[in-house]
DOROVO-642779 format. One record per atom (N, C-alpha, C): residue in three letters; z negated, y negated, x negated. Coordinates in steps of 0.001 Angstrom, whole numbers, plus 500000, padded with zeros to 6 digits. Example, Ala and Ser with C-alpha at 12.3 -4.5 7.8 and 13.67 -1.06 7.14 Angstrom:
% DOROVO-642779
ALA492200505690486810;ALA492200504500487700;ALA492200503300486800;SER492920502250487150;SER492860501060486330;SER492130499970487100;
END
This chain:
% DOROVO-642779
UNK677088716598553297;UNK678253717132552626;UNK678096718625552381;UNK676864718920551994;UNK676485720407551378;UNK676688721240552425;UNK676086720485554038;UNK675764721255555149;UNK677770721770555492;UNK678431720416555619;UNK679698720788556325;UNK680406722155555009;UNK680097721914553637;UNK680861723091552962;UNK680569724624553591;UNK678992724878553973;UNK678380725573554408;UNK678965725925555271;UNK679360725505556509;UNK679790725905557977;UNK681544725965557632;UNK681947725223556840;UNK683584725924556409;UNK683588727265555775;UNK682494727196555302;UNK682638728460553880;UNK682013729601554786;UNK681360729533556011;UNK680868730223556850;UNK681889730958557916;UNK682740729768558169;UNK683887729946559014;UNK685033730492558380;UNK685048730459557026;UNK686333731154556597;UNK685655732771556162;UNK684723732514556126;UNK684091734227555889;UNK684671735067557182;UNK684211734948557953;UNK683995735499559692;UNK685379735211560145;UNK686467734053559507;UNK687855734579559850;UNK688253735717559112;UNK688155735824558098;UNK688501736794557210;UNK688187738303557241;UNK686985738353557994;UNK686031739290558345;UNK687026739780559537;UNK687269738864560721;UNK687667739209561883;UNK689021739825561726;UNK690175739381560514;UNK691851739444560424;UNK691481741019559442;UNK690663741175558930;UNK690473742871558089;UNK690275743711559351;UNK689030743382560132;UNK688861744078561097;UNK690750744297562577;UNK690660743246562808;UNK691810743354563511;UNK693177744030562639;UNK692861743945561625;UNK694266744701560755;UNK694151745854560776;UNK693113746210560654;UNK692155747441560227;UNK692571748646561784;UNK692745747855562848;UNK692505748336564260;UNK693913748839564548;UNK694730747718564300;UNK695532747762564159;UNK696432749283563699;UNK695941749331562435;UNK696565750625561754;UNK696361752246562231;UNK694771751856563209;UNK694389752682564001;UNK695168753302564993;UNK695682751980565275;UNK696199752342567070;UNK697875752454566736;UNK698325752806565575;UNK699614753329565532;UNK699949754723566066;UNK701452754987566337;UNK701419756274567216;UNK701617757506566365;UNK700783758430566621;UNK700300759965565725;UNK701695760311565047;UNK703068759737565762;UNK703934760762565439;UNK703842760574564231;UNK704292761633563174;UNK704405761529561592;UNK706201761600561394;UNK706296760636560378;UNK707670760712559624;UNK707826762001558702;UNK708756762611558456;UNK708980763472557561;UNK708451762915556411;UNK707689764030555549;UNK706903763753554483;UNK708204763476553224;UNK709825763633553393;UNK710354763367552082;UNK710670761683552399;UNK710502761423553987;UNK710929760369554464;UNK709688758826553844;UNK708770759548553937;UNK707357758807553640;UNK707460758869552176;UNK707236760033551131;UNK706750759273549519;UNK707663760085548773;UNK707882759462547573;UNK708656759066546784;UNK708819760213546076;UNK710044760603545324;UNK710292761920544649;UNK708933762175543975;UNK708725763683543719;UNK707298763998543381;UNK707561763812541752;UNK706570762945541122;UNK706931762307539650;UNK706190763404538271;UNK706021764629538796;UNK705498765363537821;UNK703458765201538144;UNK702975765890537212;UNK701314766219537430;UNK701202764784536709;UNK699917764776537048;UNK699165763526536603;UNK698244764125536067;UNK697635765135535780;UNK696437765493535196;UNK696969765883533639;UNK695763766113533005;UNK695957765897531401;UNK696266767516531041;UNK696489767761529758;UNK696646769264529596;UNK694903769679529110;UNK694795770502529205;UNK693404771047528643;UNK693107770995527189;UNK692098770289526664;UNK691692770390525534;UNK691734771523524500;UNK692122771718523153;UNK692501772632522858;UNK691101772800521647;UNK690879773932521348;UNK689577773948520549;UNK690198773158519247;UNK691233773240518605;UNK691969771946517339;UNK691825770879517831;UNK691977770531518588;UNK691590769105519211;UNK690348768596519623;UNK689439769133519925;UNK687867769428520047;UNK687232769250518379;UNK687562770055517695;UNK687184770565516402;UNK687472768814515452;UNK688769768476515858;UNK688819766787514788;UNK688512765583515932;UNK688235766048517172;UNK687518764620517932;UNK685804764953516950;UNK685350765858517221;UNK683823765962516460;UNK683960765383514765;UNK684835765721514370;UNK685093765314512988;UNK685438763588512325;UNK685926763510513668;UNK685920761928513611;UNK685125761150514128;UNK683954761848514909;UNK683624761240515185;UNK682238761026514303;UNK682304762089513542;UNK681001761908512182;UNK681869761106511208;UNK682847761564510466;UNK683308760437509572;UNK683709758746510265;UNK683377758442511579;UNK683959757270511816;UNK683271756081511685;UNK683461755022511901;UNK683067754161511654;UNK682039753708512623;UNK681236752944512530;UNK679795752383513235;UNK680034752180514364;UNK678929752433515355;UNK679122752291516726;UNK678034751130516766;UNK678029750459516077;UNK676369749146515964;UNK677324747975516562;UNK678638747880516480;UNK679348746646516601;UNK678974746129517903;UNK679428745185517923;UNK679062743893519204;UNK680549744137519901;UNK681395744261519391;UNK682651744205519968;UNK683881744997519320;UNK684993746030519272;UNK685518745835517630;UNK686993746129518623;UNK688469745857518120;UNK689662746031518888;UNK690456746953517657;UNK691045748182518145;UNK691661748792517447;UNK693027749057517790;UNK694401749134517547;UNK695399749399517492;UNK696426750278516287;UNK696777750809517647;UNK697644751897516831;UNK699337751964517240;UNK700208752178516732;UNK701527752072516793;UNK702172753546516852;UNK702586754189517736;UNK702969755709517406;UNK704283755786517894;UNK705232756814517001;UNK707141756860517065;UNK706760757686518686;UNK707976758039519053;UNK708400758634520138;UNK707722760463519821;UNK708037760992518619;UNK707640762211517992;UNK706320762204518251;UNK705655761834518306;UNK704174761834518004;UNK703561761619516565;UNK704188760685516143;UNK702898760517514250;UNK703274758810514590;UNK702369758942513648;UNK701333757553514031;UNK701958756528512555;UNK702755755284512984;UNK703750754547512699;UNK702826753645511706;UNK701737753218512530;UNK700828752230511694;UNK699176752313512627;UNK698460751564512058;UNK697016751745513112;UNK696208752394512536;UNK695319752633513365;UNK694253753513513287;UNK694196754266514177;UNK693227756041513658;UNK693498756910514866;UNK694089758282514491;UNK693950759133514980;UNK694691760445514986;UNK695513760633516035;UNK696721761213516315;UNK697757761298517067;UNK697587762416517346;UNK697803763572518449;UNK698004764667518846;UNK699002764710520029;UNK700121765621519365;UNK701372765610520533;UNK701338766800521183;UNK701069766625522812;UNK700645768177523406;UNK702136768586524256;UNK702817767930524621;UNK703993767726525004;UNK705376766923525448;UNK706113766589526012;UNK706881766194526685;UNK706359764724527047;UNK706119763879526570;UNK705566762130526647;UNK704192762671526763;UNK703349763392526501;UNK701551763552526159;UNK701251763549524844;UNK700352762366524837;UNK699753762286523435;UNK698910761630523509;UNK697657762159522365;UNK696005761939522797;UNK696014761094521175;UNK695152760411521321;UNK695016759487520497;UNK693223759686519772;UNK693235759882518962;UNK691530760168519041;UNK690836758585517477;UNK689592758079517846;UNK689177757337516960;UNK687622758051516069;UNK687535756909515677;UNK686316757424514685;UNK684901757020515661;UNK685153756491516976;UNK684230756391517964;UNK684191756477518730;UNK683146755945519904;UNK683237756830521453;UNK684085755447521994;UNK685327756353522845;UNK685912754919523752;UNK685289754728525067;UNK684642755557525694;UNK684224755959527207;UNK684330754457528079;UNK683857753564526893;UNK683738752433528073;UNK684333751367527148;UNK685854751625526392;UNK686533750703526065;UNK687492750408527456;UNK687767748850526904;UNK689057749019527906;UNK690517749390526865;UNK691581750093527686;UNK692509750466527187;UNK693998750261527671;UNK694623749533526518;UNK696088748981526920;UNK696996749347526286;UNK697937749903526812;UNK699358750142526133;UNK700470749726526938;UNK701791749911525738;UNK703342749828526337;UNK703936750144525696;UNK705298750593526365;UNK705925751131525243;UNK706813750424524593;UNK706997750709523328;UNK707415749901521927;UNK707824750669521127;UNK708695750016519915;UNK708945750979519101;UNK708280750136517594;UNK708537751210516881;UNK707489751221515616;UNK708204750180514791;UNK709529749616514795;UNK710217749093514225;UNK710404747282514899;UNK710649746412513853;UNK710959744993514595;UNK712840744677514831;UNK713338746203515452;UNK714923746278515317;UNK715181745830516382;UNK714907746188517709;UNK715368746047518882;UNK714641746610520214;UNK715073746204521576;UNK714314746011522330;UNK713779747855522727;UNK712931748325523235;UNK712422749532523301;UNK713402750087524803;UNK713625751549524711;UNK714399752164525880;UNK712908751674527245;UNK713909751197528562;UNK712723751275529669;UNK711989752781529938;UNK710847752556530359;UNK710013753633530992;UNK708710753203530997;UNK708107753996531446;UNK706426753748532178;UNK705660754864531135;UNK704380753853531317;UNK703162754615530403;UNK702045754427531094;UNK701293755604530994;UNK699906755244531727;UNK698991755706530627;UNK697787755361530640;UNK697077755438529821;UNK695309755969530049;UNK694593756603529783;UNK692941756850530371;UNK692689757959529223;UNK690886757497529340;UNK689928758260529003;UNK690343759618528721;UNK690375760427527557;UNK690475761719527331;UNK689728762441527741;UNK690018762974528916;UNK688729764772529367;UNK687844765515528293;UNK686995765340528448;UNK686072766369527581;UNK685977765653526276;UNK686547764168525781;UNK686646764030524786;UNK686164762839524553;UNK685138762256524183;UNK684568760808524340;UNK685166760057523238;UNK686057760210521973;UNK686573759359521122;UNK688166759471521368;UNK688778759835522340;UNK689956760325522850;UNK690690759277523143;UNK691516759064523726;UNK692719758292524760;UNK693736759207525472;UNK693948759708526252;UNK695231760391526656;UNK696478759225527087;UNK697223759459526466;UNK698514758671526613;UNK699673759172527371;UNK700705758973528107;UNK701336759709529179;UNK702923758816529344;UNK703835759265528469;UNK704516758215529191;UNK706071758731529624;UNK707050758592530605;UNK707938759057531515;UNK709286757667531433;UNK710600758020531509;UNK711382757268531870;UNK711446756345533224;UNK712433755708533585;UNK712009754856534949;UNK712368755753536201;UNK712745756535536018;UNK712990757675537131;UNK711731758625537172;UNK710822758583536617;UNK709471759417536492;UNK709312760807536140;UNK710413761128534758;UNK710509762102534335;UNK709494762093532902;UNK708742762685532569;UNK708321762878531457;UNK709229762585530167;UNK709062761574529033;UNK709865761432528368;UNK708899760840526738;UNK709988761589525642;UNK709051761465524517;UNK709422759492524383;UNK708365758742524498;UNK708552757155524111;UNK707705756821523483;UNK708134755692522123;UNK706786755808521421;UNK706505754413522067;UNK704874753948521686;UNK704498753228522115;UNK703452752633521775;UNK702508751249521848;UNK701270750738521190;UNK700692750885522241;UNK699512750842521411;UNK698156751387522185;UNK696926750371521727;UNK696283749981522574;UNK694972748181522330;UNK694039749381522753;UNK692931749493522136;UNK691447750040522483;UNK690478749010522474;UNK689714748085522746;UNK688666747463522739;UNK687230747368523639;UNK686459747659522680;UNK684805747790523102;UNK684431746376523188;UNK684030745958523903;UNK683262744777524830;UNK681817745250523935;
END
């Protein structure tokens, strides 16, 4: 019984192996011509990179990160709730609004290797939140950070407030 799982589980490897490779060849042997580049990707949705750290923002990530709370934990999940403006609705956390849907979120510890979840929401239990997209990552230069980022559904930069899940594993 053990032997025949073996030679299936062998045989579906080496198909699988063979349909990447043949796909793979595939994509190779398409013809050089190129499509017009507006024809190929999608309206250009604004920068993706963060704004530069500002020495005020430097100055209370260090500050929080001496007054914060213990980094001894086994695990700990923090959430924060922030309006569209940038101030901070409920949660934990410092809010910093650098512009146009950017806002850095800073804790009393290092997130570097939290995982991090948001969406956007509103601070209130009134009604359903306007659509748009949020992305979320690691603050540059800032190990107790979050940079928060979030844009309407057309991929314009737009002030939306939104919750934010931090949790250390």
């Amino acid at each position: 019984m053990s032997t025949s799982f073996r030679r299936k589980a062998a045989a579906v490897t080496f198909a699988v192996l063979g349909l990447s490779l043949a796909g793979g060849g595939i994509a190779i042997a398409q013809p050089s011509a190129k499509a017009p580049q507006e024809a190929v990707q999608p309206a250009a949705r604004g920068t993706n990179s963060q704004p530069p750290v500002t020495a005020e923002s430097a100055r209370m990530a260090k500050a929080a990160l001496k007054s914060g709370a213990a980094t001894t934990l086994v695990a700990s999940t923090s959430v924060v709730v922030v309006n569209s403006n940038g101030t901070k609705a409920r949660g934990v956390g410092t809010v910093i609004k650098y512009g146009v849907g950017q806002y850095e979120v800073q804790f009393g510890y290092t997130v570097t290797t939290a995982v991090i979840v948001a969406t956007v929401g509103r601070a209130d239990a009134c009604c359903i939140p306007p659509a748009g997209e949020i992305s979320v990552a690691p603050r540059l230069s800032t190990p107790n950070g979050v940079f928060v980022q979030t844009r309407n559904s057309a991929g314009t930069p737009t002030d939306l407030g939104f919750h934010l899940v931090v949790h250390l594993p």
